[in-house]
MIKOL-71355 format. One record per residue (C-alpha): chain; x, y, z. Coordinates in nm, 3 decimals. Each point is the difference from the previous one (the first is absolute). Layout:
<sites>
site unit = A x = X y = Y z = Z;
...
</sites>
This chain:
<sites>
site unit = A x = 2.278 y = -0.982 z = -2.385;
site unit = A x = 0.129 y = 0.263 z = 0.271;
site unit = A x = -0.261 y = 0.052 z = 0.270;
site unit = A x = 0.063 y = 0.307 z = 0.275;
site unit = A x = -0.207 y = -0.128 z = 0.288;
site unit = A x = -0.067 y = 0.264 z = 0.280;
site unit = A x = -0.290 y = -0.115 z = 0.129;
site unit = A x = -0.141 y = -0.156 z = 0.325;
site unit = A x = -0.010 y = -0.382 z = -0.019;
site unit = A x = -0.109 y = -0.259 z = 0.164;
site unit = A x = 0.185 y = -0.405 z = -0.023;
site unit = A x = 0.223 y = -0.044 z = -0.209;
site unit = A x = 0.099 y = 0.141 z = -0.376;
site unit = A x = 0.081 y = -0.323 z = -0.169;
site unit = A x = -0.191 y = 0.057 z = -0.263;
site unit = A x = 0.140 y = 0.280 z = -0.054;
site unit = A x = 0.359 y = -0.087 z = -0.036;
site unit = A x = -0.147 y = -0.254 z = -0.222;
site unit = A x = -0.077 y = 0.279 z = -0.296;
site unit = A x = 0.277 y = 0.146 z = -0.048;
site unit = A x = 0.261 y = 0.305 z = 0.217;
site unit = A x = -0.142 y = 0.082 z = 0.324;
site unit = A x = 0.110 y = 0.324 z = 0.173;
site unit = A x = -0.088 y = 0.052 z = 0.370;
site unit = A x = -0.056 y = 0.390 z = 0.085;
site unit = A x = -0.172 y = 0.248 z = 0.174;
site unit = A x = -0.274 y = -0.114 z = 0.258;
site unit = A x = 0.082 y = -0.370 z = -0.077;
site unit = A x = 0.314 y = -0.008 z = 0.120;
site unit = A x = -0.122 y = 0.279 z = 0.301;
site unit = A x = 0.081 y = 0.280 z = -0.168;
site unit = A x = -0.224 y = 0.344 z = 0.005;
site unit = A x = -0.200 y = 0.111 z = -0.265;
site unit = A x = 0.226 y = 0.056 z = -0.332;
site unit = A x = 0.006 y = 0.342 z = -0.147;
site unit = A x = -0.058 y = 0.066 z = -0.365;
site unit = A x = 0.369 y = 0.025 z = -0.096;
site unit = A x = 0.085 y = -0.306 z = 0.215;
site unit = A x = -0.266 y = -0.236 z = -0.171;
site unit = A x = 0.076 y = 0.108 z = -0.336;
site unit = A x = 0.392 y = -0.073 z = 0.069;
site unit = A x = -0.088 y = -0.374 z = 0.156;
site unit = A x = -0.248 y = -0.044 z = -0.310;
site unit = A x = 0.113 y = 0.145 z = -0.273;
site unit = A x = 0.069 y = -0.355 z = -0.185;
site unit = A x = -0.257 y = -0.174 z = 0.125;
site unit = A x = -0.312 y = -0.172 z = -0.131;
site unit = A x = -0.211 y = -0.054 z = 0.318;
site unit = A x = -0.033 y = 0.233 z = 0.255;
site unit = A x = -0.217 y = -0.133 z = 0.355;
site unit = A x = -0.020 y = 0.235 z = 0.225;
site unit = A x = -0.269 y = 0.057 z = 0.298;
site unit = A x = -0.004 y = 0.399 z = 0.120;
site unit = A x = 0.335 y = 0.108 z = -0.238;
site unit = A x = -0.143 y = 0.307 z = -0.272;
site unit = A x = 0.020 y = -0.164 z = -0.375;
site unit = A x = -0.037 y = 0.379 z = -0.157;
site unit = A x = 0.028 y = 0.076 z = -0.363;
site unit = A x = 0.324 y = 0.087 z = 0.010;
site unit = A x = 0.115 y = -0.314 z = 0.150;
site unit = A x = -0.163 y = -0.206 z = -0.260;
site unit = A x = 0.140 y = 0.238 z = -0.220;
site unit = A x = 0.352 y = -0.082 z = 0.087;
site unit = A x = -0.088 y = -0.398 z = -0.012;
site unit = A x = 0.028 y = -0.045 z = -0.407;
site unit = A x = 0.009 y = -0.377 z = 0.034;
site unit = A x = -0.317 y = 0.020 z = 0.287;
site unit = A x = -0.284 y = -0.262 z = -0.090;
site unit = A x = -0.236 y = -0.059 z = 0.308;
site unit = A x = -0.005 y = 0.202 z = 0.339;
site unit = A x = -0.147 y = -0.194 z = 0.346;
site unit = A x = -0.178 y = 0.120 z = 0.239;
site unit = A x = -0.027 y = -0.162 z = 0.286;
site unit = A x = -0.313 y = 0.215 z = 0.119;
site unit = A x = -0.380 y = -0.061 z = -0.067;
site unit = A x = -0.015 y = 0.342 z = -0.137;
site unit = A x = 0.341 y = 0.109 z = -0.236;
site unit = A x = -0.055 y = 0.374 z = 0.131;
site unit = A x = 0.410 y = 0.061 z = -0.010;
site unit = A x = 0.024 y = -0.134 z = -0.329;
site unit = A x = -0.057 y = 0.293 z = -0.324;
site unit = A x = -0.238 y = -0.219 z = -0.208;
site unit = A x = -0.060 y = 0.221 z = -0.239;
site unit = A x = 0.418 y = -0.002 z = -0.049;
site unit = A x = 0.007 y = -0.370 z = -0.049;
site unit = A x = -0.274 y = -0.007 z = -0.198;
site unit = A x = 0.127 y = 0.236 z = -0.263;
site unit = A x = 0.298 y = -0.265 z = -0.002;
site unit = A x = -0.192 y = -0.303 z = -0.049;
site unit = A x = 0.090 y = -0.126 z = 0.350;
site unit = A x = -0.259 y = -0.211 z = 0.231;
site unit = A x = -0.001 y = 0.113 z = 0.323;
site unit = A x = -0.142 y = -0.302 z = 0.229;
site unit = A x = -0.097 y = 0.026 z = 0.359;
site unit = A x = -0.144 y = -0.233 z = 0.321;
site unit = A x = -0.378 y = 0.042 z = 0.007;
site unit = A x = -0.106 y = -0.138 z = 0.336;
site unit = A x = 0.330 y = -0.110 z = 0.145;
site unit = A x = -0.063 y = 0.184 z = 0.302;
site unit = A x = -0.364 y = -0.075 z = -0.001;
site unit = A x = -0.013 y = -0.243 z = 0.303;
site unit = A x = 0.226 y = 0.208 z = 0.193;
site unit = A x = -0.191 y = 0.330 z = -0.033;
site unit = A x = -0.321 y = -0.168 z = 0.056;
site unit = A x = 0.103 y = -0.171 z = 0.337;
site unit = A x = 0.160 y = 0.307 z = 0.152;
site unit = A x = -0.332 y = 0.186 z = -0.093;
site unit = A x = -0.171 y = -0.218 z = 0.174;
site unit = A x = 0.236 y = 0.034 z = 0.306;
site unit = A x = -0.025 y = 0.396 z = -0.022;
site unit = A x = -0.360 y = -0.029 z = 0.020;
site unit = A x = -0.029 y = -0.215 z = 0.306;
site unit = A x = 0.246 y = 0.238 z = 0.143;
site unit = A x = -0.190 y = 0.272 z = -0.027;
site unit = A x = -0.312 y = -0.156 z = 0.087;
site unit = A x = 0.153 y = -0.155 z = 0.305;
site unit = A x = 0.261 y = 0.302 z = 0.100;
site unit = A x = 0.239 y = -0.289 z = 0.006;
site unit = A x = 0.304 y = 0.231 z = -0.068;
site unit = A x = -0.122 y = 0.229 z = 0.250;
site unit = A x = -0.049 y = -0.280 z = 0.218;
site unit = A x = 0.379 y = -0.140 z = -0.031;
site unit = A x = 0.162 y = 0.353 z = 0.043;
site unit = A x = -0.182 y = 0.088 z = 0.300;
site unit = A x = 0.202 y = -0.320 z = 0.191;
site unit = A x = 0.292 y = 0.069 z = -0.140;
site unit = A x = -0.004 y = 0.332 z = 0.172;
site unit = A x = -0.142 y = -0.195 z = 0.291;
site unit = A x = -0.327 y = 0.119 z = 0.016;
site unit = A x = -0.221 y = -0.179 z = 0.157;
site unit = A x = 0.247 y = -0.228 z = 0.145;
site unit = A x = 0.094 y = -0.061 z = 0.389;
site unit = A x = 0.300 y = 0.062 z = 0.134;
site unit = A x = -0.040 y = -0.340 z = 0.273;
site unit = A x = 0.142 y = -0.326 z = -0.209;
site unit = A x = -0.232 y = -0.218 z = 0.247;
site unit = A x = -0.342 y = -0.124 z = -0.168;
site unit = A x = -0.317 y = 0.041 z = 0.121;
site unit = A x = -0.152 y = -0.265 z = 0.222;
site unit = A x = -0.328 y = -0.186 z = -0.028;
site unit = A x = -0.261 y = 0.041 z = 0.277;
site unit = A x = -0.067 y = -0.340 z = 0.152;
site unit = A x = -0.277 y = -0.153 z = -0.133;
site unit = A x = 0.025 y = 0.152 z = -0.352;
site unit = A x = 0.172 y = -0.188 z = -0.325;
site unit = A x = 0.364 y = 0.186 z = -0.059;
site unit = A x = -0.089 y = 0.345 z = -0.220;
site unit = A x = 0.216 y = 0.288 z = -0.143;
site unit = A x = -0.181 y = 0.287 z = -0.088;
site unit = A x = 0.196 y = 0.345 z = -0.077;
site unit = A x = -0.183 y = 0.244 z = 0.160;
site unit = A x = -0.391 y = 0.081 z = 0.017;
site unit = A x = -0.052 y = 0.377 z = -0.007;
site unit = A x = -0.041 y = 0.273 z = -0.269;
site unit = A x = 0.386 y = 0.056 z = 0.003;
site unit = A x = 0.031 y = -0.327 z = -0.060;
site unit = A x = 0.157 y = -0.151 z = -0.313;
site unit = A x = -0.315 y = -0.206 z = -0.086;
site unit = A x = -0.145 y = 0.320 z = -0.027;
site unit = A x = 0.278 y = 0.267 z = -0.125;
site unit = A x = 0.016 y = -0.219 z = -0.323;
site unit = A x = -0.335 y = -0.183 z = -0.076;
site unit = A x = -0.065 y = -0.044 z = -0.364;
site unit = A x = -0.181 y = -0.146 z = -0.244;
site unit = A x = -0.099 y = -0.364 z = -0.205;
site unit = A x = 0.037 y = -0.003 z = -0.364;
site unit = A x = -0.300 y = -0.319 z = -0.005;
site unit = A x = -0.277 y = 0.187 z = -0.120;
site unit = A x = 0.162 y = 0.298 z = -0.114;
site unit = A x = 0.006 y = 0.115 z = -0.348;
site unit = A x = 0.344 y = 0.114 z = -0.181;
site unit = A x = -0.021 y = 0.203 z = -0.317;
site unit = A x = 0.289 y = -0.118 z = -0.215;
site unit = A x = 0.071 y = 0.284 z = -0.248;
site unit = A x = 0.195 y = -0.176 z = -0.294;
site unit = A x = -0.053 y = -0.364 z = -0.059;
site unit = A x = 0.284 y = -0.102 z = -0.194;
site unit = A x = 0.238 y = -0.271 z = 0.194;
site unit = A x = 0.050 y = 0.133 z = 0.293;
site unit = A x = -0.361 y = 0.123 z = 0.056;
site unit = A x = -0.083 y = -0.374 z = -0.093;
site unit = A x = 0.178 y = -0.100 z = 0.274;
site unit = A x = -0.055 y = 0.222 z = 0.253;
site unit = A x = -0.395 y = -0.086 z = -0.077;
site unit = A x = 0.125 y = -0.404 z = 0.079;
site unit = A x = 0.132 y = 0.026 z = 0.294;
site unit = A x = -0.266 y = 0.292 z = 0.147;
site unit = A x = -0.269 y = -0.236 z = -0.097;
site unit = A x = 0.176 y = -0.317 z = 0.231;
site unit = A x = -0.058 y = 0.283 z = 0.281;
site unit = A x = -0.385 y = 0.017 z = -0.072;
site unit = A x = 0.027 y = 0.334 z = -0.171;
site unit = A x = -0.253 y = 0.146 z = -0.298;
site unit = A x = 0.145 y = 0.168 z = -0.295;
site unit = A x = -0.043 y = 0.250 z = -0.174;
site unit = A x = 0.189 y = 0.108 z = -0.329;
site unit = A x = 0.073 y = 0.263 z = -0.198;
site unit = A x = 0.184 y = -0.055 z = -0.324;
site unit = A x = -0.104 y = 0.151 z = -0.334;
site unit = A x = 0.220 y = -0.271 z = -0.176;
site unit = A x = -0.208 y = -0.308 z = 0.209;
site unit = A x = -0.385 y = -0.102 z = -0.122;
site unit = A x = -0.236 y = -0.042 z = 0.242;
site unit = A x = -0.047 y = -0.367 z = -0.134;
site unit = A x = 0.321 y = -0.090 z = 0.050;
site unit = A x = -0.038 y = 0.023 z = 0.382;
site unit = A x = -0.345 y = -0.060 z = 0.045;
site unit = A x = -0.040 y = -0.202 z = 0.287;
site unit = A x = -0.144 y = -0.021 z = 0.365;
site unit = A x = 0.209 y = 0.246 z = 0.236;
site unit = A x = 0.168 y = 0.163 z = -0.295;
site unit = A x = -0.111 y = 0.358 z = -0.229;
site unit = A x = 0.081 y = 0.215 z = -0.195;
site unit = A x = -0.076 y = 0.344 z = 0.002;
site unit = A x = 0.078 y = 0.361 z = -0.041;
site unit = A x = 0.309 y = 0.220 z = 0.209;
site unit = A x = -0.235 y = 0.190 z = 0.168;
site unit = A x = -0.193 y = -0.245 z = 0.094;
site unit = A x = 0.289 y = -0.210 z = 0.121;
site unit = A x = 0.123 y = 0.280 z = 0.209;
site unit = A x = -0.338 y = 0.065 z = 0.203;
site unit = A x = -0.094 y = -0.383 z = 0.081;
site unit = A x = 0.338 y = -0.155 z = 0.041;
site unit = A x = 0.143 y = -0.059 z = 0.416;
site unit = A x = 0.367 y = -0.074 z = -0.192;
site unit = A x = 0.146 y = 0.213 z = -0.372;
site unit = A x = 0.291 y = -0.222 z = -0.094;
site unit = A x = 0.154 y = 0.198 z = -0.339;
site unit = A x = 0.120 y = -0.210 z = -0.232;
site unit = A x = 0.127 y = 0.207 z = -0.300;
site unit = A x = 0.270 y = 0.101 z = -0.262;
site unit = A x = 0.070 y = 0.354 z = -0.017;
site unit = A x = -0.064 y = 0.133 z = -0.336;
site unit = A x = -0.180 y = 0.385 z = -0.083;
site unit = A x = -0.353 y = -0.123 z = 0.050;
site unit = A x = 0.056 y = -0.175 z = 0.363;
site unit = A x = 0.261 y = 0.310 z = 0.105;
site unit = A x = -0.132 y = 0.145 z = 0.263;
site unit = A x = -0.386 y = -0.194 z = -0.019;
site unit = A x = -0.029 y = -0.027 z = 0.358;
site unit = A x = -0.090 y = 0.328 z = 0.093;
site unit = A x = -0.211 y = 0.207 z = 0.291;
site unit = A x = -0.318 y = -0.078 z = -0.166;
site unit = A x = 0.053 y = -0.367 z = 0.000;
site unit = A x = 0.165 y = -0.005 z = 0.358;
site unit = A x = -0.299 y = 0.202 z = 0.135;
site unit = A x = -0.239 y = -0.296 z = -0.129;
site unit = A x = 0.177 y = -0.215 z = 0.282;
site unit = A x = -0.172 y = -0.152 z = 0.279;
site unit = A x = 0.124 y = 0.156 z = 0.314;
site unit = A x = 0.148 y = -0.352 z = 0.077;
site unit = A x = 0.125 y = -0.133 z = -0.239;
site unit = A x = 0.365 y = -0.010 z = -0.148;
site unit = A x = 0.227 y = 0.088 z = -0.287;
site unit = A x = 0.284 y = -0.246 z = -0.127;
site unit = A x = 0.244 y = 0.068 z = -0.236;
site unit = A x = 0.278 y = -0.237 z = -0.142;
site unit = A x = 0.015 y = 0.107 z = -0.366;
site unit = A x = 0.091 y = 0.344 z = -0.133;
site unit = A x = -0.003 y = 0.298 z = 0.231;
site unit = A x = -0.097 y = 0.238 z = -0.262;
site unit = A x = -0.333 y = -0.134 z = -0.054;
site unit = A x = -0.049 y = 0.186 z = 0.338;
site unit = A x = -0.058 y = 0.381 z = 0.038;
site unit = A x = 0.234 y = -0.066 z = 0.330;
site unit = A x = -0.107 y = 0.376 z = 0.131;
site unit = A x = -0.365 y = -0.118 z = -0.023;
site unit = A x = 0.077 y = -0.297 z = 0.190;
site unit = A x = 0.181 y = 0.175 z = 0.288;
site unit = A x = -0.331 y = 0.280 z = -0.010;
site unit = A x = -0.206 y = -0.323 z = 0.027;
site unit = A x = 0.199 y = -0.155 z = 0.308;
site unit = A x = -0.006 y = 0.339 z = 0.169;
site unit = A x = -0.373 y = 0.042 z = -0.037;
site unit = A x = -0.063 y = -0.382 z = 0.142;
site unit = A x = -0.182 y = -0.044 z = -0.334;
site unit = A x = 0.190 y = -0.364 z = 0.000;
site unit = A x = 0.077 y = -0.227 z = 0.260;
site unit = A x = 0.318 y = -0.049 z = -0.144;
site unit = A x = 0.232 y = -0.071 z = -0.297;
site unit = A x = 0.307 y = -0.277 z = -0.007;
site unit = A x = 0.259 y = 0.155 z = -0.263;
site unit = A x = 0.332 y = -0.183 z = -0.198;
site unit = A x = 0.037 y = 0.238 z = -0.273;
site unit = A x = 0.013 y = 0.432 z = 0.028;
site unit = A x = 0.065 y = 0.299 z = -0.239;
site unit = A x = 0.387 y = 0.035 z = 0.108;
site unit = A x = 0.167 y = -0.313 z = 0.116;
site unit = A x = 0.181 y = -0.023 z = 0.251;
site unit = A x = -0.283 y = 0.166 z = 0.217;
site unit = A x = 0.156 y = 0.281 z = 0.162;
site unit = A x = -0.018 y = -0.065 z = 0.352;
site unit = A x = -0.172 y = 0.295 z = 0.141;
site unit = A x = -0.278 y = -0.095 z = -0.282;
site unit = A x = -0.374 y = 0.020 z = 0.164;
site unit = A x = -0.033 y = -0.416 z = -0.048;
site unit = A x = 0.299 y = -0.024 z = 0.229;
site unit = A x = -0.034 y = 0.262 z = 0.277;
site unit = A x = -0.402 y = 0.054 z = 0.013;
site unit = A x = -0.214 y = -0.281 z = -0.086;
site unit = A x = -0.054 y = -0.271 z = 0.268;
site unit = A x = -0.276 y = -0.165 z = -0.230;
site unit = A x = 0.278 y = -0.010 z = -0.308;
site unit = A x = 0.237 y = -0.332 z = -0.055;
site unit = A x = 0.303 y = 0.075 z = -0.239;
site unit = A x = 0.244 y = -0.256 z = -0.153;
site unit = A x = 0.252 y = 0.102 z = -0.203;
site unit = A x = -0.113 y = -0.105 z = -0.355;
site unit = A x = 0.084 y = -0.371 z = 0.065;
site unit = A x = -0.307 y = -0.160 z = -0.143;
site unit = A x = 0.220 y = -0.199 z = -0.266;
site unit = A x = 0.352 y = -0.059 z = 0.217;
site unit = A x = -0.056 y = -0.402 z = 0.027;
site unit = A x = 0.249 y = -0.191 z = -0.097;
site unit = A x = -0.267 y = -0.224 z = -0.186;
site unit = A x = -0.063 y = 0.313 z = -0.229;
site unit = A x = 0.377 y = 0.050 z = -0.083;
site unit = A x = 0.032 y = -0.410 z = -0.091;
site unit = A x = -0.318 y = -0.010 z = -0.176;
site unit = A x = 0.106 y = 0.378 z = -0.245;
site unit = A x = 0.350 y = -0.154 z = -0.066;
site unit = A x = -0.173 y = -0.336 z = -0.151;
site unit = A x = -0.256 y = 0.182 z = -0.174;
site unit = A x = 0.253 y = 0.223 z = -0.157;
site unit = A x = 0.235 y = -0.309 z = -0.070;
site unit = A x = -0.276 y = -0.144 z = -0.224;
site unit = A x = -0.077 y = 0.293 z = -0.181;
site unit = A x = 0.332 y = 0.026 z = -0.071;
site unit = A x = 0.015 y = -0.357 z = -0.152;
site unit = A x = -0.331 y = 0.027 z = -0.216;
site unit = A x = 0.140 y = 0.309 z = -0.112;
site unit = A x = 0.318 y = -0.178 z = -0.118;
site unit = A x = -0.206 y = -0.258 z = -0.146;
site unit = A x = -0.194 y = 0.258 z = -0.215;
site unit = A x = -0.314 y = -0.055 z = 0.175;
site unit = A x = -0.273 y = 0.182 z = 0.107;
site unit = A x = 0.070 y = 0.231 z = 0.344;
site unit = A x = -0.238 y = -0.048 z = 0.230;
site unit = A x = 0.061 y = 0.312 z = 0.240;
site unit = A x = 0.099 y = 0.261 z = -0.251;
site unit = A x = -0.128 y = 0.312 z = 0.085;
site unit = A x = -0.242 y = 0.136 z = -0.254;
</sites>
């Protein structure tokens, strides 16, 4: 069996090696992105493609006649042409929740951030703000216990960049699949309430103290914290909207770590303008890279951006590379796939 592996990975690829040819391309061996006409003349032959971001069109399944299974090392195959393999017979199988962990810990980072203008906070130093230009410390007045304290007036730090708890605070999760799960885990070891809103997710299924379900709109107008936790498919394109982001409290905050196009991102930047939000913390956008004179660079001071990094651990890479490994070997076996994409 002749396997053309482009993808990511994390560990090693014994296992691999171990079913048959292995070929080494593209992003795996830190290559860019392969074009059409360069994938179809590395696969033509082969019988397993694994790729991560690398377009599997018609055409180049077309020009694979001996093609059986394609990999995708993604929890959603959205480079692959389903439909394409399909038609063929071929199994496309993916990584549901291999980045799960990773998305919902920088989530919860991004929403600290924002609560406690902790980026805001590290920049202003590093410009030296708020810094002293003597290297000698401050001395104690005798009779008092040794004490630092930064400054204590309205320009001062403590001040310039109070924030906010999340104990007590309630965070509408929208999507509740497994990264909503758990983002909802690890909010709830912070003392937070939740709220969710998931058409796919019964009530009864999360019924307990501290926890509910209930509608978008709802979710929107009582929640301090909107964490977005969704695929992007025509009925969640574009669903956060003006009339949804007007529901907000005037303090509370928008997070987003999934799919930017579930956001109307013009609304959003009306919504920051007005001061309808406190603030949003961003990883995804309509056109990546953001363009650097882009509002969420130059004019929000209440907006944290990362560069859609919510996956890049090296956990996530090891943990896709098994998971695809023993796919691969049940599918050799003739057994049932357990991440094909339906």
């Amino acid at each position: 069996m002749k396997i053309i592996f482009t993808a990511e990975y994390g560990g090693d690829l014994a296992r691999f090696h171990q079913l048959g040819e292995l070929v080494l391309d593209g992003w795996a061996v830190g290559k860019p992105k392969l074009s059409e006409a360069a994938l179809i003349e590395l696969a033509h032959d082969a019988e397993v493609i694994v790729t991560s971001y690398d377009d599997i069109t018609a055409g180049v399944i077309a020009a694979c006649p001996r093609l059986r299974l394609i990999a995708c090392t993604r929890a959603n195959p959205v480079n692959v042409d389903v439909s394409a393999a399909r038609d063929r017979a071929i199994p496309v199988i993916y990584t549901p929740g291999r980045n799960a962990d990773a998305a919902a810990e920088l989530t919860l980072a991004l929403m600290l951030s924002v609560a406690r203008h902790i980026p805001q906070a590290h920049a202003a130093l590093k410009r030296g703000e708020f810094t002293r230009a003597d290297p000698h410390s401050q001395r104690t007045q005798a009779g008092l216990r040794d004490d630092v304290v930064w400054d204590v007036d309205k320009n001062s730090p403590y001040e310039v960049f109070k924030g906010s708890e999340l104990r007590n605070k309630a965070l509408g999760i929208v999507g509740y699949g497994s990264i909503g799960k758990r983002v909802g885990r690890l909010a709830r070891a912070f003392g937070m309430q939740l709220l969710i809103a998931d058409p796919y997710v019964a009530a009864e299924e999360i019924d307990e103290p501290g926890v509910r379900k209930t509608t978008l709109e709802a979710l929107f107008a009582e929640a301090d914290f909107v964490s977005l936790h969704l695929n992007s498919t025509p009925q969640t394109k574009g669903l956060i909207g003006a009339a949804l982001l007007n529901r907000m409290k005037a303090q509370a905050c928008l997070i987003n770590t999934s799919r930017a196009a579930v956001i109307r991102e013009d609304d959003l930047i009306a919504a920051l303008r007005a001061r309808r939000l406190a603030g949003a913390a961003l990883d995804v956008y309509d056109s990546e890279p953001l363009w650097r004179h882009h509002p969420f660079v130059t004019e929000f001071d209440n907006v944290v951006i990362t560069p859609h990094i919510a996956g890049a651990t090296r956990e996530t890479l090891t943990r896709h590379t098994a998971m695809i490994a023993a796919e691969l070997e049940r599918f050799i076996r003739g057994e049932p796939l357990l991440y094909q994409w339906r």
